[in-house]
C-alpha positions in Angstrom: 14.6 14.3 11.2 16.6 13.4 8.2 15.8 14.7 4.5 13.1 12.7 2.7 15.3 13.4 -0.1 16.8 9.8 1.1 13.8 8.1 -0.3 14.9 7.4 -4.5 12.1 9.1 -6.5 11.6 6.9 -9.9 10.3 8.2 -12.9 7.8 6.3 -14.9 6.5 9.3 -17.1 6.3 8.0 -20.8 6.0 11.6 -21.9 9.6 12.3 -20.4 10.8 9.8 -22.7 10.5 6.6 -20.5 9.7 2.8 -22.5 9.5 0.7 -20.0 8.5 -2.5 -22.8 9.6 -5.8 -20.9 12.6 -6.8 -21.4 13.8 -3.4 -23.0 17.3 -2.4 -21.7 15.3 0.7 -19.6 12.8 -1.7 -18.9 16.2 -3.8 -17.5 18.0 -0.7 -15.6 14.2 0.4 -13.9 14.1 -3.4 -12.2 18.1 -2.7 -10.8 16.5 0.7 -9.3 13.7 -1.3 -7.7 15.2 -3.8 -6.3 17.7 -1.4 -4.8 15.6 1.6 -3.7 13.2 -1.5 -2.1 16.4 -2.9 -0.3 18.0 0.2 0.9 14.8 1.8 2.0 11.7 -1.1 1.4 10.1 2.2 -0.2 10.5 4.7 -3.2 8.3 7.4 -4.6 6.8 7.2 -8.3 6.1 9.3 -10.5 3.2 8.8 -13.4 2.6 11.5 -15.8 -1.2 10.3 -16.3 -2.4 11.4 -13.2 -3.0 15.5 -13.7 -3.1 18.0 -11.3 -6.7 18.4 -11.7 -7.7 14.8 -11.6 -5.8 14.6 -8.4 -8.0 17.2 -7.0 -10.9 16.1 -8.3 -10.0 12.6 -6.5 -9.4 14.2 -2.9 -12.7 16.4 -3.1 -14.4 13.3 -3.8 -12.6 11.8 -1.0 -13.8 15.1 1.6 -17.0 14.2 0.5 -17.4 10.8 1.2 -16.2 11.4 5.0 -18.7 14.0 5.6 -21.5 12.1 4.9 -24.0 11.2 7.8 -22.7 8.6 10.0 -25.6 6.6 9.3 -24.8 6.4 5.9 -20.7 6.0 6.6 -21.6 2.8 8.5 -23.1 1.0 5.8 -19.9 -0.2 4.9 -19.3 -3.1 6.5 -17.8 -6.7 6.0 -16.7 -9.8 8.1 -13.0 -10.0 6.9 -10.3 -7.8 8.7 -9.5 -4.2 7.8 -12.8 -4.0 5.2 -15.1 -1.8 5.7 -16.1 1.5 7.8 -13.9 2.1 10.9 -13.6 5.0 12.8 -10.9 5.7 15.9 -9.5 2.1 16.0 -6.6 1.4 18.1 -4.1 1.4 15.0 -6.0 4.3 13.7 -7.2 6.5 16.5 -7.8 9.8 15.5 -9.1 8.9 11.8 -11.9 7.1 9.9 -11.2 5.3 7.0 -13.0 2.7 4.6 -12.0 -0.6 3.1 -13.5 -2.0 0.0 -13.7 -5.5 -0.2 -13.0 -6.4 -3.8 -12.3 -10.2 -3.0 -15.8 -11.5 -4.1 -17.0 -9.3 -6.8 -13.6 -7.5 -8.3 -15.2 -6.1 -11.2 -17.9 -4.2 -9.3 -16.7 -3.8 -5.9 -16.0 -0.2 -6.7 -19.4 0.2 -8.0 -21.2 -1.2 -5.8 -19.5 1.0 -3.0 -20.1 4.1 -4.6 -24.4 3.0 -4.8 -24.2 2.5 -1.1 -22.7 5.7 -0.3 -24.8 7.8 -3.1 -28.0 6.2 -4.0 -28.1 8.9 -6.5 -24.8 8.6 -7.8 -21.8 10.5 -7.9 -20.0 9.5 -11.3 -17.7 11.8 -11.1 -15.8 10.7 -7.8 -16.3 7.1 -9.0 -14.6 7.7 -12.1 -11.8 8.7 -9.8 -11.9 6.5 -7.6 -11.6 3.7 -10.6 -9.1 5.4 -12.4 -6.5 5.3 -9.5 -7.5 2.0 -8.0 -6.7 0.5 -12.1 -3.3 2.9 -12.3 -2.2 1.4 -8.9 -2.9 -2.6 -10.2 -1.0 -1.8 -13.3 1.6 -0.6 -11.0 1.8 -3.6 -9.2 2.0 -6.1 -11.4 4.8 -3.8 -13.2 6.4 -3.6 -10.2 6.8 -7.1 -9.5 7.8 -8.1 -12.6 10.6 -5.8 -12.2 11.5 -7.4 -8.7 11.9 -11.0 -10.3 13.9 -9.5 -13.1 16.3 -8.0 -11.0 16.7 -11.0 -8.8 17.1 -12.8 -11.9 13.9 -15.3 -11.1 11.1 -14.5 -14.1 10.1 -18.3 -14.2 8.7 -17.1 -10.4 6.1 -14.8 -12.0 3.5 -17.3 -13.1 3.5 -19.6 -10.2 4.0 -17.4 -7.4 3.2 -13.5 -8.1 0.3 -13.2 -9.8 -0.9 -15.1 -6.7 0.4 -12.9 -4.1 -0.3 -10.1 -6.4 -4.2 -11.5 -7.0 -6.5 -9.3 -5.2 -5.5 -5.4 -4.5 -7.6 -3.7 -1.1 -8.3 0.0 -1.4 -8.6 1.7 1.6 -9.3 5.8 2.0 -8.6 7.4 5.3 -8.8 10.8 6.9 -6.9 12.0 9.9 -7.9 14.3 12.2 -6.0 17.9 12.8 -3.5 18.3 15.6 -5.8 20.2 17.4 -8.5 17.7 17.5 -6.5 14.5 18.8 -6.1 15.4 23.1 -2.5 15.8 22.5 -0.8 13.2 21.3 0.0 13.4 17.2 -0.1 9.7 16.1 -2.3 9.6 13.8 -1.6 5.7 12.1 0.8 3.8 14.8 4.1 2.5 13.4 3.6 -0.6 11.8 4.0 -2.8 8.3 1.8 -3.6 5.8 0.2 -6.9 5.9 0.2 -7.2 2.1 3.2 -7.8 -0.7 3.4 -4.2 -1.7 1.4 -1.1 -1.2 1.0 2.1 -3.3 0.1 5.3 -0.9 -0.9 8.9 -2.2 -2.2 11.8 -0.3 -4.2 15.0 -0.5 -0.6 17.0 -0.5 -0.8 17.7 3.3 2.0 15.6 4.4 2.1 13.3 7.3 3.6 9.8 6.3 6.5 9.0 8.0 9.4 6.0 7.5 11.4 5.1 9.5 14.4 2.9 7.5 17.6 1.2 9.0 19.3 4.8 10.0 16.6 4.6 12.8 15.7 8.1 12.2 12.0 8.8 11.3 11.9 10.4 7.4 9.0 12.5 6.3 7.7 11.2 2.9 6.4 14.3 0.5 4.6 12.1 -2.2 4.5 13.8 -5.4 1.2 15.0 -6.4 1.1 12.8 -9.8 2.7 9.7 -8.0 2.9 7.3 -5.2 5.0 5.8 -2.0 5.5 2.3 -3.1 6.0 0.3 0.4 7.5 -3.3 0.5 4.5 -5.4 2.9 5.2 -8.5 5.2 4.2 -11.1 2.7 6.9 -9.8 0.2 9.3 -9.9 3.1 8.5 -13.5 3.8 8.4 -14.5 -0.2 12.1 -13.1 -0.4 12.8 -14.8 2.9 14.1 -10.9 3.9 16.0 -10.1 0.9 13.5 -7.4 1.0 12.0 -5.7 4.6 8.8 -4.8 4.8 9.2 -1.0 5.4 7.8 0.4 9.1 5.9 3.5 8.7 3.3 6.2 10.7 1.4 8.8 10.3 1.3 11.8 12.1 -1.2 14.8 12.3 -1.0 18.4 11.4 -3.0 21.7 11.3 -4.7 20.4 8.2 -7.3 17.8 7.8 -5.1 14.3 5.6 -7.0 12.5 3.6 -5.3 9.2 2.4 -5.7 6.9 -0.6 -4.0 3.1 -0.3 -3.9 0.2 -2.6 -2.5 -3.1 -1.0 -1.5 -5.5 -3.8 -2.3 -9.2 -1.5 -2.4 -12.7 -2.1 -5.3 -14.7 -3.3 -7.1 -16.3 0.2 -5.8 -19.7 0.7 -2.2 -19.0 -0.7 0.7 -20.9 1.1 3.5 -18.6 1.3 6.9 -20.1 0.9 9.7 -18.2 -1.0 12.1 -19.6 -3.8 14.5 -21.6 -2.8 17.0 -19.6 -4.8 16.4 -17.3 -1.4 18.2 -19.6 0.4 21.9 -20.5 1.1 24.4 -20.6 4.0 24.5 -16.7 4.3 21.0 -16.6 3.9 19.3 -19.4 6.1 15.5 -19.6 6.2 13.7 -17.2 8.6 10.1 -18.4 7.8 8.1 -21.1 8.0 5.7 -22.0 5.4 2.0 -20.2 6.2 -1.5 -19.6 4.4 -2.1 -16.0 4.6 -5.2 -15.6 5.4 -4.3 -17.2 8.9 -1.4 -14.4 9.2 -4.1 -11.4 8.7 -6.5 -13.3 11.2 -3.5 -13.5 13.7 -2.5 -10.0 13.2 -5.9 -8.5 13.4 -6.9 -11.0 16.2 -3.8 -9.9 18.6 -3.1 -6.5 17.4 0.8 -7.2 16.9 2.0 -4.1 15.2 5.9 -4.2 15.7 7.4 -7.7 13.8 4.3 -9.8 13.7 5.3 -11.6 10.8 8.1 -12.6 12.6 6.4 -13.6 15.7 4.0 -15.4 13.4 5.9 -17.7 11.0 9.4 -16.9 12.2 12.0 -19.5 12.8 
């Protein structure tokens, strides 16, 4: 298992003295880190210096609580579109339960609205949580990929293609089982890539997240208690026509119960995804056809492809 000190670790704590004002020269030098650290690895680990030790506690003991509610009321949560709502021991995810919150329709309330279902009475402060990382992790992602056009040197891409790949953002909370409760085997999330353009993952400090980059050798991720893993997804691979892999990843169990938070930054339904064609020259032919997304996620969900399916999909 090599070090997951191989995974950069980029520092976006204004109190340490960071500016990161667009267009700034750190503002500059932070897109060169990640645009590297996302093509050496298709992952780095963040850290933000508004996220406090005791809000992050206060998150994952919300998060505890919301799994060990009555089934009854767990299964409340539940929506037509792939990956949305209340699952528990799917084939991707068969030791663990996990919700996701479809903010597609209602954005401004979807968080809201989810919190009612689970506690008629309320629980304001685990929704105040719950809000205040979902909003961190959207500010992220829009920072982020305006730092990825900046470094490749494409800004006039921002209007007309990112902030539609980057238009909704899907939470998701999960917990995994122990090793003792999952009959032997310790895969607790399969390997696979995100289906999104990037992804921003955090834990309840029991570690478990796993990458495995172009070594070949798995890498255990310890994400820092005020940060994130940052994960390049498939549609991002597809925009850059590769210039960026989407990064493969697993989780596996331990003694200790993991609970999970994920926000997947993805494109508004209906987008045709088709990358620059500054992406493409002799040593870079094209390696995907033109495809609407939402037909990708239906394929994917559909046949269960977990190893290349964007390839397989829209691949040339």
């Amino acid at each position: 298992m090599d070090s997951e000190n191989e995974i950069p670790i980029l520092n976006f704590n204004i109190s340490g003295g960071v500016k990161l004002e667009e267009g700034g020269e750190e503002w500059k030098e932070m897109s060169k880190k990640v645009r590297e650290a996302f093509e050496s690895h298709g992952c780095f680990l963040i850290r933000c210096d508004d996220i406090s030790n005791d809000l992050h506690d206060r998150f994952f003991t919300g998060m505890k609580s919301l799994f060990d509610l009555p089934e009854e009321t767990k299964k409340k949560s539940v929506s037509s579109k792939a990956y949305r709502g209340y699952t528990s021991k799917s084939r991707v995810i068969p030791y663990s339960e996990s919700f996701g919150i479809d903010n597609d329709v209602n954005p401004d309330t979807a968080l809201q609205d989810f919190i009612d279902l689970m506690w008629p009475q309320g629980n304001p402060t685990f929704g105040a949580a719950l809000d205040f990382y979902t909003s961190k992790t959207r500010e992220l992602s829009s920072l982020i990929m305006k730092m990825v056009l900046e470094a490749f040197e494409l800004p006039q891409y921002y209007n007309l293609d990112i902030e539609d790949m980057n238009c909704y953002n899907d939470v998701r909370m999960t917990k995994y089982s122990t090793s003792q409760e999952t009959k032997g085997s310790n895969i607790g999330l399969v390997p696979h890539t995100d289906k999104g353009t990037i992804s921003f993952l955090c834990d309840n400090g029991v570690q478990g997240l796993q990458l495995l980059p172009k070594t070949g050798n798995w890498v255990d991720i310890n994400i820092p208690t005020n940060g994130f893993a940052v994960v390049v997804g498939d549609i991002l691979q597809a925009w850059s026509n590769r210039r960026l892999e989407a990064a493969t990843h697993r989780v596996v169990t331990r003694d200790e119960e993991r609970f999970a938070f994920v926000l997947f930054a993805v494109p508004r339904e209906g987008m045709i995804i088709k990358g620059p064609s500054e992406f493409v020259d002799d040593e870079n032919p094209l390696h995907y056809r033109p495809f609407v997304y939402d037909e990708y996620i239906n394929y994917q969900h559909s046949t269960g492809i977990q190893e290349a399916p964007m390839d397989k999909f829209a691949g040339l």
